[in-house]
N, C-alpha and C positions, 0 to 999 in steps of 0.2 A: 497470566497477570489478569486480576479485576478489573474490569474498567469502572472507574472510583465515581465517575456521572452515572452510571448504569441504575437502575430502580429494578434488576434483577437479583433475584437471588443470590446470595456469598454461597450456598451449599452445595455441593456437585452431589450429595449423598441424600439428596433432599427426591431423591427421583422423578428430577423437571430435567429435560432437556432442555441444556445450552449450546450455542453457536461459539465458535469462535471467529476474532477478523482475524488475517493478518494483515501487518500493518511495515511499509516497509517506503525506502526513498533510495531514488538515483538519479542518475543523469538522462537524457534522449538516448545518446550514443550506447547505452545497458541496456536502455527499456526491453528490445528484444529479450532477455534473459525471465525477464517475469512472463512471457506464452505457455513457457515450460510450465513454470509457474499456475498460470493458471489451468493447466491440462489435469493435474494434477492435485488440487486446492479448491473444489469445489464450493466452500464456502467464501464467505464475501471477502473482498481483497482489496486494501485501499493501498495506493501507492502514489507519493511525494514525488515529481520529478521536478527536480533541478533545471529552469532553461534561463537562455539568455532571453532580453529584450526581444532580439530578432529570431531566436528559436518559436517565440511564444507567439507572434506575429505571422511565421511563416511555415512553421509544423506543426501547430497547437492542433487544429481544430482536426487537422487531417487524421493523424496519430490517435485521438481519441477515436474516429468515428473508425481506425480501421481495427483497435481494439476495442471497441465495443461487439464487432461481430465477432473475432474468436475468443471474446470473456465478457460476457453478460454481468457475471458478477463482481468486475472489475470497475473499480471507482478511481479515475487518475484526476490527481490533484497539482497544477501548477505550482512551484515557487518560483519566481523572478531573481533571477539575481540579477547583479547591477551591470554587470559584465561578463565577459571570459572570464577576465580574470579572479572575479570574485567565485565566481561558480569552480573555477579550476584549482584555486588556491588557497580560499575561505572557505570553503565549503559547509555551510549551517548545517552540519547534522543532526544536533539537536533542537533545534530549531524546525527541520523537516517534519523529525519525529514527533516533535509536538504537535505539528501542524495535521498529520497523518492521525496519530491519536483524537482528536477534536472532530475528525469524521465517523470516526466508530459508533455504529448505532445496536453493539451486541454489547453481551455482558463478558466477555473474555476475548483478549487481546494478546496473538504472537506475533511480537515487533521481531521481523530479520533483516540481514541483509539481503540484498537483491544478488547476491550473486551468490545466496545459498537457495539449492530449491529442495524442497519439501520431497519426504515419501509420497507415494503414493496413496491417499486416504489418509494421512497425517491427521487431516483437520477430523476426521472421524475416531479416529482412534487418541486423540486428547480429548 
């Protein structure tokens, strides 16, 4: 996918290399699942989690600083939701994913889910 803000080239055939993000949302209780993730996805990675009030208050900052050390190029982006219950049972996915895309600062974008993980060198071989 293009990303449609981007002031990059539309041409893959134009012989400029591009980056791609991926771009991708879950929960805290998943987050684990995107390390994989990033062992393997070298290029930038932004990812949407889903917290409560009290998640965002009482694991936010932790969570970030202890993936920042094994994914430098990992960008985690908070949503709040209003509750459990909203986070458990509304779940804004589109909403996430918009919010996820809005961080992308490359010209090509693979939204997944978080509980798909990438080949090996994926982002190179796209």
């Amino acid at each position: 996918m293009h990303h449609i803000h981007s002031e990059c080239p539309r041409s893959i055939t134009s012989g400029i290399d591009f980056v791609t993000t991926l771009v991708s949302q879950t929960t805290l209780d998943r987050l684990l699942l995107i390390k994989e993730t990033c062992q393997r996805w070298k290029s930038p990675i932004v990812v949407v989690v889903c917290v409560t009030p009290e998640e965002l208050n009482r694991k936010w900052e932790e969570t970030k600083q202890e993936y920042s050390k094994v994914c430098p190029h990992l960008k985690l982006i908070p949503f709040q939701a209003r509750d459990e219950y909203e986070k458990k049972f509304k779940y804004p996915i589109n909403v996430m994913r918009n919010k996820g895309l809005d961080e992308v600062a490359t010209s090509h974008v693979l939204m997944i889910d978080a509980d798909f993980i990438p080949n090996v060198d994926l982002d190179k071989a796209i």
